[in-house]
N, C-alpha and C positions, 0 to 999 in steps of 0.2 A: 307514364307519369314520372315523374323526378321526384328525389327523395322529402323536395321542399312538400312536394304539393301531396306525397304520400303524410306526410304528418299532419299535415293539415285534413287531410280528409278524415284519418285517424282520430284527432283532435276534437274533430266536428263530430265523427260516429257516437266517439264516447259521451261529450256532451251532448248528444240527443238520446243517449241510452242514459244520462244521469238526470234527463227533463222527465223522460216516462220513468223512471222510478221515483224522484220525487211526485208525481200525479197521485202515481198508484199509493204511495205512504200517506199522499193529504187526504188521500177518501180511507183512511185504516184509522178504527178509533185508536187514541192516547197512549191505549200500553201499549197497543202494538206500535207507535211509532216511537212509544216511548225504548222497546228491545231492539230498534234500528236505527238508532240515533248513532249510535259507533257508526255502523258500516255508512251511515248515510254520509257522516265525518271524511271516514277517511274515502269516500268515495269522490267527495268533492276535490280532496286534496289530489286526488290523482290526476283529475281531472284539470285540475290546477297546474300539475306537475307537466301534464303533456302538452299544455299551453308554449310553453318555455323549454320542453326537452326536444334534442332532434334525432331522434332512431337514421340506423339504419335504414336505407330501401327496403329490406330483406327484413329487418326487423319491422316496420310499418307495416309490411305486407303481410307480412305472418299474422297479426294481430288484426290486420283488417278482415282477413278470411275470416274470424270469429266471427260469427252472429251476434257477440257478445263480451267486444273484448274486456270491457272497464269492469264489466263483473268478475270476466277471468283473472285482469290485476288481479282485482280485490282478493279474490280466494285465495292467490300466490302471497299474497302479502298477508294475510289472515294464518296462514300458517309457518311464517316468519320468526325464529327467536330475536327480538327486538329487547333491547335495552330500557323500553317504554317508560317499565315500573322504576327502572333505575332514576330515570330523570324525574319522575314522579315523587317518588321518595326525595332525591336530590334536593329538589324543589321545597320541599317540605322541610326539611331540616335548615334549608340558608334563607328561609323566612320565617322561621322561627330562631335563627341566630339573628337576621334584623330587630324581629320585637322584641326581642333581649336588649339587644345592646341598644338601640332605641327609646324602653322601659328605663334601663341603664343610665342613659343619659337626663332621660326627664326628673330621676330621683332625685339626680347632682346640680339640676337648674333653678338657681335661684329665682323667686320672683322679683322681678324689677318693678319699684315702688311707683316708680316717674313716668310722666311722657314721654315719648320720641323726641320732642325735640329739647325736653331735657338734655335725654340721652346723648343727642348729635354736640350739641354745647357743650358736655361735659368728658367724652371721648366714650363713652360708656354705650354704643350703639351695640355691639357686638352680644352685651348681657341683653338689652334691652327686646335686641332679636331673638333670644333663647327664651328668654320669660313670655315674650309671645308667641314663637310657637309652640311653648308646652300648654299657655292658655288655648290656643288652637286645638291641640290634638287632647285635650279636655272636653273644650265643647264639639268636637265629634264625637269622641265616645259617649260623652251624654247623649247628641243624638243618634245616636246609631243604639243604644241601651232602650231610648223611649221606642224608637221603631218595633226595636223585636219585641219589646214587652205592654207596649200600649195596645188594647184589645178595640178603641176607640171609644171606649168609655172608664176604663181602669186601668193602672199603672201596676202590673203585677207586684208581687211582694219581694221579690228578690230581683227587680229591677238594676237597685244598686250595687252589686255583686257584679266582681270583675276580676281581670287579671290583672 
């Protein structure tokens, strides 16, 4: 076999060891699939990964002798210091610097009295776009408020309570 067609069979191995694990998790009730939701994650990702990566021969062939390669990844990668939490946290702090400065801007946006084509007529399109998308992301929050707090028959009491 040549290195193409060692990846390829690779490829194929792992994705049919990631079809019977998927099988065996759809017949696991809820929590339990719900405590393998990670690895079932990053199992696809590998999977994903070896779509697109080309190993060595030697390396393909190492991994093919496993019985079991995509699990083996998986365990190697499962005890990895990865960055994870970094990007996680990351992630966290520059979307909540968005709704800042976002919140920020919607404070300083006048509402615009007029029409649009006031607005286009009188050079004023630019206010006229800010007053409507803070109307906008008004009426999201209203609906995104009645979502979580509508029970389908009451509007809880602290509904209108925001950030």
């Amino acid at each position: 076999m040549n290195t193409n067609d060692l990846n390829t069979a690779l490829y194929e191995k792992m994705a049919a060891e990631q079809d019977k694990y998927r099988d065996w998790l759809k017949s696991q009730p809820p929590a339990e699939v719900l405590n393998h939701a990670y690895e079932y994650t990053v199992r696809e990702d590998i999977v994903m990964a070896m779509e697109e990566l080309e190993l060595t021969a030697a390396q393909a062939q190492a991994l093919l002798d496993s019985p079991t390669p995509l699990a083996d990844v998986y365990r190697y990668f499962e005890k990895l210091e990865t960055g994870y939490m970094d990007v996680i946290r990351d992630s966290i702090e520059n979307r909540a610097d968005d709704a800042c400065k976002a919140q920020a801007e919607l404070r300083k946006a006048a509402i615009y009295p007029h029409s649009a084509a006031y607005a286009k007529e009188h050079g004023e399109l630019e206010q006229y776009r800010a007053s409507n998308n803070a109307n906008l992301q008004c009426k999201e929050a209203i609906e995104a408020a009645v979502r979580e707090h509508f029970d389908g028959m009451y509007l809880s009491h602290d509904a209108a309570k925001g950030g």
